[in-house]
N, C-alpha and C positions, 0 to 999 in steps of 0.2 A: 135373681142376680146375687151370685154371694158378695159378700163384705171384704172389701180390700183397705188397703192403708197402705200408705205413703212416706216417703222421704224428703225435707228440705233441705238445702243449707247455702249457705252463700256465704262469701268472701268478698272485702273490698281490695282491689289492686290497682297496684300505683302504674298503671299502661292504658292508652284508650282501648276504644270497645275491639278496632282494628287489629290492634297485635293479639289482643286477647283468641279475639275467632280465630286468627289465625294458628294459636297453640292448640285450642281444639280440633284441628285438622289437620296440622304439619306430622306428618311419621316423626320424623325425628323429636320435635319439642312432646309429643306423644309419649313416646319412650322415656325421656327428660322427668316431666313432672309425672307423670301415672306410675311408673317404673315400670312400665311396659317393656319385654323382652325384642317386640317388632309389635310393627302397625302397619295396615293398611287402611288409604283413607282413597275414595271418587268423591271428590268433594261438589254434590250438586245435588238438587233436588230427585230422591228415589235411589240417591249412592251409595255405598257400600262404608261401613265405618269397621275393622277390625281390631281386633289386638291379642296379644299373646301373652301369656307370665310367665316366669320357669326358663328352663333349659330352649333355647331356642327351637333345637331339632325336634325336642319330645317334650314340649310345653306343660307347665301343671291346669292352667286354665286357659281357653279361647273362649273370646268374646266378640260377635258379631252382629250389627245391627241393619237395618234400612235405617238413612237419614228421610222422612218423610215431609219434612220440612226444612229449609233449607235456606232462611232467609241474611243471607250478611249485611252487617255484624253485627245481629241483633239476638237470633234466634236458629236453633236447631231441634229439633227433635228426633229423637231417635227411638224406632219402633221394630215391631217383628224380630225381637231379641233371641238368639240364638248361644248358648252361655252350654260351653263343654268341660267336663272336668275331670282331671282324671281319677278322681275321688267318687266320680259318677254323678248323674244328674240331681238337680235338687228333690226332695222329695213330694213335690206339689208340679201343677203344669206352669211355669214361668211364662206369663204374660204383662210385665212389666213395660211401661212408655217413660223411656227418659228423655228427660227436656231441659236444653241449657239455655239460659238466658241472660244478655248481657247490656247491663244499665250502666249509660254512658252517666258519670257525675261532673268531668270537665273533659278539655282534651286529652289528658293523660289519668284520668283516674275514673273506674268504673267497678261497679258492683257484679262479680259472676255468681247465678243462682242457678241450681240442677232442683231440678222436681224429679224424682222417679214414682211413678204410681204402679198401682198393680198387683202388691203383694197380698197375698190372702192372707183375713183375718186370723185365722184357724192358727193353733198349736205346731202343726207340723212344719208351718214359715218359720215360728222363730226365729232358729237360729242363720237360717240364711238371711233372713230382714236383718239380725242385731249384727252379722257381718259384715252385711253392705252399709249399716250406720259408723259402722268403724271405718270402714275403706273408704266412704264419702269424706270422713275428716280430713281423713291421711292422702286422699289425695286430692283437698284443695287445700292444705299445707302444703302439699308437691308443686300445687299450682303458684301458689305464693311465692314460694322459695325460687321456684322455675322464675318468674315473670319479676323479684327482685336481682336475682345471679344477672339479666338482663341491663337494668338499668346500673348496675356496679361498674 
């Protein structure tokens, strides 16, 4: 089995766990915080999670998952990751499992945490693992800003 490494990070936000899931599956609040071009989301167990970046018609990246789990408003997973680019694909086979999870602290304030595992040890991940440590920042800053613009 080769050696993989992971992703953490989590954010607390001032909305219960409810609105939360909710932005993880809404297209449009999708678009909002991710800065997703369009989304598609069948939000249920074994459904489909997409997203697009870039030019809508002729996208720079698509991103497509199975949500394999699927439990509200607590948990999601999302697996059998499908990631197209038009820069071409990563340099390694992309077997990544992201996982969101959301820890209720009151009725309106709850901690969102993403696990993504997966990524090979080796050299040749680098730079695609130190991209997706930046893009995790930036878009649960998205998510913040999303789920504060809210309560304003």
């Amino acid at each position: 089995m080769n050696e993989t490494r992971s992703h953490e990070h989590s954010v607390k936000l001032s909305a219960g766990a409810e609105r939360v899931f909710d932005a993880l599956i809404s297209p449009a609040a999708i678009c909002r915080w991710w800065q997703a071009s369009s989304a598609i989301v069948i939000p249920k167990p074994g459904g489909i999670w997409a997203g697009t970046w870039g030019d809508t018609e002729d996208p720079d990246y698509i991103t497509i998952f199975r949500m394999t789990t699927f439990e509200r408003p607590k948990r999601i997973v999302f697996d059998e990751a499908e990631y197209i680019a038009k820069a071409g694909p990563p340099p390694f086979e992309l077997k990544t499992v992201t996982t969101f999870e959301i820890e209720p602290i009151s009725e309106n304030k709850c901690i969102l945490k993403v696990i993504q595992t997966g990524f090979p040890a080796e050299s040749v991940a680098d730079e695609f693992y130190a991209a997706c440590e930046t893009g995790w920042k930036d878009t649960f800053d998205g998510m913040k800003n999303y789920i504060d613009a809210l309560n304003s």
